[in-house]
N, C-alpha and C positions, 0 to 999 in steps of 0.2 A: 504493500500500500504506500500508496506517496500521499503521507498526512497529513501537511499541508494542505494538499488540493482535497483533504474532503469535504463533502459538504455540511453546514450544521450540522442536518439530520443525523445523517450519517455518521458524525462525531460522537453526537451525542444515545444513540444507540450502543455504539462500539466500548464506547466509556461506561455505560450503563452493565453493561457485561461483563468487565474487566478486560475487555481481550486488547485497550492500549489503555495508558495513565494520562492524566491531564499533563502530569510533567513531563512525557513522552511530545505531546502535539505541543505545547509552548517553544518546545527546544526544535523540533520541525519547523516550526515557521520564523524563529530566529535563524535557522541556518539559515535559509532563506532569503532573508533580510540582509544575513551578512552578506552574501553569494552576489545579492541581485541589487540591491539599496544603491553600491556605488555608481551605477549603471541608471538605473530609475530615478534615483533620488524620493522616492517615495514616501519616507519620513524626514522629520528634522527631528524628533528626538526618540531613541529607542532606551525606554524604561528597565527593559530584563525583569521586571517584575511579573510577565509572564510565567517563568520556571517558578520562582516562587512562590506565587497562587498555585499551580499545579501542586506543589510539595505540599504543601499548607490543604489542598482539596483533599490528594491521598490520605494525610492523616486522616481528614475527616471520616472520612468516606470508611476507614478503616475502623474507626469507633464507632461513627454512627452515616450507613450510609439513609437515612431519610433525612429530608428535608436539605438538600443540598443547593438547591436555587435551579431554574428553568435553565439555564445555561452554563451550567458548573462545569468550570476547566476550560468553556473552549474560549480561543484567543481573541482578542478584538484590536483592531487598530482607531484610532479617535483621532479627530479634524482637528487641526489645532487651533479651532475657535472654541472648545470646549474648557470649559477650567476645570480641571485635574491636582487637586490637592497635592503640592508641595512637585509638580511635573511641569518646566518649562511651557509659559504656554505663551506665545507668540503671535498668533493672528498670522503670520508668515509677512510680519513685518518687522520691520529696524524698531517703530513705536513700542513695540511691548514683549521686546528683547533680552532682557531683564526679568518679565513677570510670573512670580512663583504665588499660585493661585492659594489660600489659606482654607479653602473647603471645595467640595465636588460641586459642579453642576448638576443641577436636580435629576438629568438621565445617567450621567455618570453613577451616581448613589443606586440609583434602578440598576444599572447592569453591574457592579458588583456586588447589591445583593442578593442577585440571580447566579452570583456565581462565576462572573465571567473573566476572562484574566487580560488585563488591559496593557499591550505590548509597547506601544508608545503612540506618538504623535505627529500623524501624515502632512504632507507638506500641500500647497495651497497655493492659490492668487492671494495675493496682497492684500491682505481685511476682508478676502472675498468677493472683492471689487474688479470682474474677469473670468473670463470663461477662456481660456488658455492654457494655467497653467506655468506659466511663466514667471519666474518671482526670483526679480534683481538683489533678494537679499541673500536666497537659500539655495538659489538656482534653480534652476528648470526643472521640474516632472515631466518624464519621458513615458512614451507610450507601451505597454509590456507587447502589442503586437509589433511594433517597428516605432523602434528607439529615438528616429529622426521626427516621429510626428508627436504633437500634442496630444494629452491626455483629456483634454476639454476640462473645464471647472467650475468654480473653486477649489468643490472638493477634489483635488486632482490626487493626490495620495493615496487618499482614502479607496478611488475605485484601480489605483496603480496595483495598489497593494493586493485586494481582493484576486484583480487579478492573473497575479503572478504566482502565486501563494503564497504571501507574505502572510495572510491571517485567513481566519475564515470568516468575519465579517467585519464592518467598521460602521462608523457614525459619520455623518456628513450635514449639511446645510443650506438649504436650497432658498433664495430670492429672486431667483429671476429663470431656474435653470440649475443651478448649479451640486445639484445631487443626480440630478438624469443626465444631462449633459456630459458628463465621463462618464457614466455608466454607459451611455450609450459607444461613446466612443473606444471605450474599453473592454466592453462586451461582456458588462455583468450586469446586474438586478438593482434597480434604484426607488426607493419608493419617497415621492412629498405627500404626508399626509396630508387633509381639511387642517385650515390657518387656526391653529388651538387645542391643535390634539395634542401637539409632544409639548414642553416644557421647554423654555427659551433661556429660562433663569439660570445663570451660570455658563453663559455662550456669549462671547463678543457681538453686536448686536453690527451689523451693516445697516438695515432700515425695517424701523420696529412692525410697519405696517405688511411688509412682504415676506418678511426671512419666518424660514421653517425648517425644523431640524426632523432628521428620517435617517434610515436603515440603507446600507450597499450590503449585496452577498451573492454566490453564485449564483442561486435558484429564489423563485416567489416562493417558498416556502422556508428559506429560512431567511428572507426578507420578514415573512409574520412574524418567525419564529422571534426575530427584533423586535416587531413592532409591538406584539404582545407583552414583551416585556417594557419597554419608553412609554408605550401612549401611556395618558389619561389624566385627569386633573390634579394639577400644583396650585392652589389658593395662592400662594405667595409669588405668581406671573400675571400680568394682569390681564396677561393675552390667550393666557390658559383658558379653555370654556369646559362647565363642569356637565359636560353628558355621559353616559355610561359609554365603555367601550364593550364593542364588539369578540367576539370569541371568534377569531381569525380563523384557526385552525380546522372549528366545528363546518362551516360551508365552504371552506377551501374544494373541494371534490364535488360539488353540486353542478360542473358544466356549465356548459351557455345555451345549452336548448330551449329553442323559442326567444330567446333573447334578442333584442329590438339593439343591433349595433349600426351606428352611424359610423362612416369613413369619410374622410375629412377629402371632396374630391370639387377644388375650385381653381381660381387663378393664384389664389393665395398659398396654395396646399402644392403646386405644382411649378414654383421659383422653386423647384428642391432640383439636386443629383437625379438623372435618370436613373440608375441603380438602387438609391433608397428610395424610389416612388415604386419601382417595381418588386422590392423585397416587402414594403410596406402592403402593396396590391398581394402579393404572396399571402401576407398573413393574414387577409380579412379572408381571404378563400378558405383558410383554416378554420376560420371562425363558421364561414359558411358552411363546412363539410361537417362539422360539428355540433348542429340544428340551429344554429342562429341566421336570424334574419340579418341579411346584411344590407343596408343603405345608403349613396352616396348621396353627402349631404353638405351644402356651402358652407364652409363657416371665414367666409373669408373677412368677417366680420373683427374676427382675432386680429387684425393688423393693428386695431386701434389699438384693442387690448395692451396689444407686444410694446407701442410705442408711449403708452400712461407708465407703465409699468417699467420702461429703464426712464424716463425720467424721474420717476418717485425714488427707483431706487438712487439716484445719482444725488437727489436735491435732499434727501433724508441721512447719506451717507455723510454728503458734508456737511450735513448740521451736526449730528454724531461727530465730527473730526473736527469742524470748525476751530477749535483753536490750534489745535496743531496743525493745522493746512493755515491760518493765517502766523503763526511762528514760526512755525519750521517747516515749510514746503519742500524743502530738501530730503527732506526725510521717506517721502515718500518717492517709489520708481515712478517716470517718466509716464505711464500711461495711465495710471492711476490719480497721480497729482493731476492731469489731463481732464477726469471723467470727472473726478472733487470740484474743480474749478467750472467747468460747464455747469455741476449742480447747485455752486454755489451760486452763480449766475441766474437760476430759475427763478421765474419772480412768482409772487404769492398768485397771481390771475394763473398763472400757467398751472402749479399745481394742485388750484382750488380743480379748473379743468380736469386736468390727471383724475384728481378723486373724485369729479361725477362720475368721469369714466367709468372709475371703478365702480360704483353702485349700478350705473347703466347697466353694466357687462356680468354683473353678478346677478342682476334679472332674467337678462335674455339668456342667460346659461342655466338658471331656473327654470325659464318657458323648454329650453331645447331637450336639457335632459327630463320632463314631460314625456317627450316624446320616444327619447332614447334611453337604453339601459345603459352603454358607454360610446364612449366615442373613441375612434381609431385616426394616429396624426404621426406620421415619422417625430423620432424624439431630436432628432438636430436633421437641416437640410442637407446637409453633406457627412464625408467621413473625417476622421481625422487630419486637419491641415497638416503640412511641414511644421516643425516649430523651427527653422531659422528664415526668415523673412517674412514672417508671421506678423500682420498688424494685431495688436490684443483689440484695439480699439473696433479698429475695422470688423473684426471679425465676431464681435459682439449681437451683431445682429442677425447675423446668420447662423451663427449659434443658438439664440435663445428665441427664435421666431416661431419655433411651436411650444416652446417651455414656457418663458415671460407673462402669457396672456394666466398659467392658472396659478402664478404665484398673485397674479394681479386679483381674482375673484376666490383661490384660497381653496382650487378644489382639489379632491385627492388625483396624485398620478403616479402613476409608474412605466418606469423606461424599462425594458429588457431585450434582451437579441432578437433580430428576427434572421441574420443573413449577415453577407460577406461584402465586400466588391469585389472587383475582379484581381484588384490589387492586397485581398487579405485582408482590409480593414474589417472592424464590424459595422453593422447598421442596426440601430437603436429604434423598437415599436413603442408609442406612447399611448395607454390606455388610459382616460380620465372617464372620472366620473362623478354621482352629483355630491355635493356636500356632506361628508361624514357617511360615505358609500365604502372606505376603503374596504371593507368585505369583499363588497361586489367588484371593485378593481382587482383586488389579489384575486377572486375565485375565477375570475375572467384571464388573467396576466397566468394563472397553473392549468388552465384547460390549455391554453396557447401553446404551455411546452411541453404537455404532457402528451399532445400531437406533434412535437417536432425533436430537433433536438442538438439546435444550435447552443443552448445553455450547458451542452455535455464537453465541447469544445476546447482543449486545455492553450493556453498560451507557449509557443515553442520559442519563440524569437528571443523572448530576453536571455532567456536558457540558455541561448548561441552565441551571446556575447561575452 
């Protein structure tokens, strides 16, 4: 077995049986890290407190094995917008370089008292500020399929990591894109829940009204197996919302029979890659062979969505940074101090605008999913750019032009494989759906691969370097 590349499930079965030790899989996905980290750059800080959660599990486990936590022993990698008690936590900036967090983020607390054994801390865009990848402080995150291209981001680490086999799952961040966007590009499982399900309290904030924090992992199923343990109300967030959560797990296997699926087929849906429009056509056909109804439906309407949505994010960002972008604009990389500065430039008419938008487009995606049980939208228009002549800037838009629009209205989505290009990249399917639906997104996102079986597909390329 190469333990590493297993899946949760899988881990956590194997562990459950004794036939490996938690200290066994922690020390597999350190080799790993050492092997491949210099090559990827996929962390900026590696904790090793993996092996020692596993040592510390074994005892337990040996005295008493019940009550061990939902995810006891397996490894995690964490974005380093997370604060992690007494663990470098950096934002994957020169700003908070220096900053050793004095207690856990509210998901952090959740996943180690589930058990889970937290390896370090995946590297990023710049405050999160970038869908690239590229970060003038820690250096660039390379791609685990071909090392020359972008991993997409912020969370770039975090889906670098997954993977390669550096972990078997991580934490990530999403405000505009940036949890699906390397998932996609990286060709693993990315899930943003509905805006209020996970707990924000203890995450460096980019823009309070978009950012959403979510699960990367091979498979949707051990995407839940994350999410099961993060979601649900924190009193002490104010963006937290107190509904019951869902039992992921239990309607994961219900299918899409009779399922009323919209495919996103306009002028807006089709500025993509001819390759990801036709791997995309692929997999509604899946859906279709699988009893669901499938319907092409405009939603070219999401353009406005895309373009409220990075200016909130930009003009919210520099208010967050405001003094430090007016003291020390040096401090920040070249394309970021760039986007700061355009946001701070936004005047109040422009982003009252923004936010009708946003109420606008959280209607009519009300009225549409009425009609639909999800809807189906390539998760980025293309695959992986080059990363050396790479605009971060430029390339913002065409990265987050299917993602952007549900950090804007805050609805669940998930990115996971659907295909290749011709050139080896992956291509990223993106399944939304309504408000506090994520059930019906995951149960829809494990029928998709439980018909296929691009998500089986291990990474060779870093391996050869």
């Amino acid at each position: 077995m190469e333990l590493s590349f297993l899946t949760i499930s899988e881990a956590i079965l194997l562990l459950s049986r004794r036939e490996i030790s938690a200290e066994e899989l922690s020390a597999a996905c350190l080799r790993q890290i050492e092997c491949l980290n210099p090559t990827l750059n996929a962390f900026i800080t590696v904790t090793g407190q993996g092996v020692e959660r596993g040592r510390s599990l074994e005892r337990q486990l040996t005295s008493s094995p019940q009550g061990k936590g939902e995810l006891a022993g397996i490894p995690i990698a964490v974005k380093d917008l997370f604060e992690v008690e007494g663990i470098l936590t950096t934002g994957g900036s020169k700003i908070f370089g220096d900053y050793l967090p004095r207690q856990d983020a509210h998901v952090i607390s959740k996943l180690k008292a589930a058990g889970a054994a937290i390896l370090g801390k995946t590297n990023m865009h710049e405050i999160a500020l970038g869908v690239t990848g590229a970060n003038p402080h820690y250096g660039a995150c390379r791609n685990p399929w071909d090392v020359t291209r972008v991993t997409g981001g912020s969370s770039s680490g975090s889906a670098a990591a997954v993977a390669a086999g550096m972990c078997l799952g991580a934490l990530g961040t999403d405000t505009g894109g940036s949890i699906r966007i390397p998932a996609a590009l990286c060709g693993v499982v990315g899930m943003k829940p509905t805006y209020g399900r996970v707990s924000l309290r203890g995450v460096i904030p980019l823009a309070w009204n978009l950012d959403h924090a979510g699960p990367m992992a091979r498979t949707v199923r051990d995407v839940v197996l994350l999410l099961q343990v993060i979601a649900g109300y924190d009193p002490l967030d104010p963006a937290c919302v107190n509904l019951p959560v869902d039992d992921y797990l239990e309607t994961i296997e219900g299918g899409v029979q009779g399922w009323r699926v919209a495919l996103a087929d306009d002028e807006y849906s089709a500025d993509s890659d001819v390759e990801v429009l036709a791997a995309v056509e692929e997999a509604a056909k899946v859906f279709a062979h699988s009893g669901a109804d499938v319907t092409k439906a405009d939603v070219s309407f999401l353009d406005e969505a895309s373009l409220a949505n990075g200016l909130m994010v930009q003009a919210e960002a520099a208010a967050y940074h405001r003094q430090r972008l007016a003291e020390h604009p040096d401090w920040f990389g070249e394309d970021v101090r760039q986007r700061l500065q355009t946001g701070a430039a936004c005047t109040s008419t422009e982003y009252a605008l923004a936010q009708r938008t946003q109420v606008e487009m959280r209607r009519r995606l009300e009225h549409f999913f009425a009609d639909y049980d999800i809807l189906l939208t390539p998760t980025t228009s293309i695959a992986a750019p080059p990363l050396e002549g790479t605009d971060a800037v430029g390339q913002a838009r065409r990265l987050t032009r299917f993602t952007a629009p549900f950090n804007l209205t805050g609805l669940p989505a998930l990115s996971l494989p659907c295909g290749f290009t011709s050139g080896g990249l992956p291509i990223g399917l993106q399944i939304i759906g309504r408000a506090w639906g994520e059930a019906r997104v995951l149960q829809a996102g494990h029928a998709y691969e439980q018909a296929t079986r691009w998500h089986t597909l291990k990474v060779i390329s870093a391996n050869k370097r």
